[in-house]
N, C-alpha and C positions, 0 to 999 in steps of 0.2 A: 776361132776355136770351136770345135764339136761339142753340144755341152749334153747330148739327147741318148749317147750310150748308157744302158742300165746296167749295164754288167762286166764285170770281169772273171770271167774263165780261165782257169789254169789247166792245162794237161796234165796230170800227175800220178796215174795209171802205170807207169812204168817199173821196174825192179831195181834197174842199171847193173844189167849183165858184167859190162866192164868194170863196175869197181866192186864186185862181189864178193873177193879175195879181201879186199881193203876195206869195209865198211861192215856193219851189222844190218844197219837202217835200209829201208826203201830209197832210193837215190832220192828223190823228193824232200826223204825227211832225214836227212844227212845235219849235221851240226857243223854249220857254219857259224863260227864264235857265239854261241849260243843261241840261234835259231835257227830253223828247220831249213832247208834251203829254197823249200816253197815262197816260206815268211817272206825272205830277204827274197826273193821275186816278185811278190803280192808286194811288199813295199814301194817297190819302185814303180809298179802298174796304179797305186791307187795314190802316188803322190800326182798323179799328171789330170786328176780330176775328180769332183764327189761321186763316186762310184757308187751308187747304192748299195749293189750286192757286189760280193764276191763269191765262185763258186770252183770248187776242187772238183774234175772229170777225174774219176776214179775206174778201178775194176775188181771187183773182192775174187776173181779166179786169182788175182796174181798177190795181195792182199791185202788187210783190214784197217783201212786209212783211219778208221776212227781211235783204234790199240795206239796209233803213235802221234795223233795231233794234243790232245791232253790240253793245256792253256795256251798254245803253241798261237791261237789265234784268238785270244782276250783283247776287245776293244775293237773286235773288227765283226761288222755283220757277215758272216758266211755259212755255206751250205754245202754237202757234198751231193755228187750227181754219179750214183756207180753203177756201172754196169755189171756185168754179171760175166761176160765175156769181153774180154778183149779181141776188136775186129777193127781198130786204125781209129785213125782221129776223126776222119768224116762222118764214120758210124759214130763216134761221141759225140759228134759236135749236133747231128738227128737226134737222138736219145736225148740230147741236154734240150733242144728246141722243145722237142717231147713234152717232157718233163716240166718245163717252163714257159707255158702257152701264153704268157703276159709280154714274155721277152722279145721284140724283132729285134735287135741287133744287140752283138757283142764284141768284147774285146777279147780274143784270145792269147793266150801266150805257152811258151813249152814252161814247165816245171823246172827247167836246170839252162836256162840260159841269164845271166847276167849282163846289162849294160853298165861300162866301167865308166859310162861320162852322164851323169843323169840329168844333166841340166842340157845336154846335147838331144836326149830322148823329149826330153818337156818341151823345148824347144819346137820341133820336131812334131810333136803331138797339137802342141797350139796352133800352127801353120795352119791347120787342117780344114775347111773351112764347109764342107759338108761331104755324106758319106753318099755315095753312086748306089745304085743296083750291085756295081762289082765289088767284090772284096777291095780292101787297101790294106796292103802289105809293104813293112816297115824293115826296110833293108837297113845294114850298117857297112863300116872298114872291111874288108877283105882279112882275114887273118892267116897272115902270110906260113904261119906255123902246121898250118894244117890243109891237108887234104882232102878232107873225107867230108867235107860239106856242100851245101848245095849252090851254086853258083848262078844268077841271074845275070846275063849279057845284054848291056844297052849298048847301041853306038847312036853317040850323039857330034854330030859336025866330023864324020868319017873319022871319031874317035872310039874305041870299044873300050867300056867300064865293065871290071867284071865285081858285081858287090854281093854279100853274103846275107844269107836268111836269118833274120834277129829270128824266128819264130814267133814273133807278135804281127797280128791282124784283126780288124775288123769283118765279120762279116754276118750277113740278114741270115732271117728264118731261110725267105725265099731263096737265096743263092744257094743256103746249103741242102734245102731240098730238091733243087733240081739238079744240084750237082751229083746229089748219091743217086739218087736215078736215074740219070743221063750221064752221068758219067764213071760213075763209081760200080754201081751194079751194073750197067751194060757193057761198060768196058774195058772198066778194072783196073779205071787209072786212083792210081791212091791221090792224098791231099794236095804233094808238093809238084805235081802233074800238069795242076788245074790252077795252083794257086798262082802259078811262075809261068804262066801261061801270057807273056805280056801284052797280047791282044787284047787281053779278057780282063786284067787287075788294074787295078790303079795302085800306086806305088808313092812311098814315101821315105825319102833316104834320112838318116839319121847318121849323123858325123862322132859317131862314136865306135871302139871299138867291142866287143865283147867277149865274153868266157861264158865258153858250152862248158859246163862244169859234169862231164859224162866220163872221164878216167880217172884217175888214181892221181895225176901228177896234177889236173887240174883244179881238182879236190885239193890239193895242197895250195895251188895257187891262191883259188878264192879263200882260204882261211888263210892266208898271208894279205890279201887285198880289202875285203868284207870285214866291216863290222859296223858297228852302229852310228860312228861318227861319216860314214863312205855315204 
């Protein structure tokens, strides 16, 4: 098991366009049976190790993550890292190294994605036996419901797996400095570009499946699934 990551990052800069009609809150800070839906994602990320820090990648263009976290994160060390614009995750993920000159590596994760099997991700996370130069990025089940995500192709023994991006990764100051510069600013690949690049990642599949909790109907699911005993 990895024991040398200092951090956990969350992506939470988002609005969530699609459930805008159906919510009030920032999709981030949506109320999942009484906690923010960040919480119940920080929950899961900091049961798989002593995380020292926790840190919220913000943006105040879109808005003021401090108006809605309130006690939302009593008993947890964390900090916010906000940008000023929003320009993709790579540019956070520069800003947050920025910002935190102490930190070579971190654990990232999206803001609204849920693992339904957490003992399948701990699992999963303990395997891991030390971190490369390349990211390590943490696939799950295929969710066969949906379309609209992003699909990494193995073929192992002239068999093709097709598994789905948990949005959790590892990754160094160093990778992601070279990455926005060499590949971000010069040639305008975004994150999931470079991340699912399988030359270049190392990869960790996780037998569980998950809820992108980013529409209206999913939003219902995770308050039918989530809660404090989950």
């Amino acid at each position: 098991m990895i024991k040398e990551i200092p951090c956990v990052a969350i992506f939470s800069g988002g609005e969530g366009k699609r459930i805008r009609d159906s919510e009030i809150l920032p999709k981030p800070f949506i109320d999942i049976n009484g906690k923010p839906l960040v919480r119940r994602v920080s929950d899961q990320l900091l049961k798989l190790s002593s995380f020292p820090r926790l840190v919220l990648l913000t943006c105040s263009s879109n808005y003021n993550a401090l108006q809605f976290i309130g006690d939302s994160f009593s008993g947890v060390h964390f900090s916010i890292c906000e940008e000023s614009k929003m320009a993709g995750k790579l540019s956070a993920m520069k800003f947050f190294f920025d910002k935190y000159p102490d930190i070579d590596l971190c654990l990232f994760a999206n803001a609204d994605t849920l693992f339904l099997d957490q003992n399948a991700l701990c699992a999963a996370f303990n395997n891991i036996n030390q971190i490369s130069d390349s990211p390590c990025v943490f696939l799950a089940n295929p969710d066969k419901t949906r379309s609209d995500y992003k699909e990494v192709i193995f073929e192992i023994n002239g068999k093709t797996f097709a598994l789905q991006n948990s949005g959790v990764f590892v990754a160094s100051r160093n990778w992601t400095y070279e990455s926005y510069h060499n590949a971000y600013r010069s040639k305008g690949l975004a994150l999931d570009d470079i991340l699912f690049d399988t030359s270049s990642s190392d990869f960790v599949f996780v037998d569980s499946d998950i809820l992108d909790v980013g529409t209206p109907q999913r939003v219902k699911m995770a308050r039918e699934l989530i809660d404090d005993n989950y």
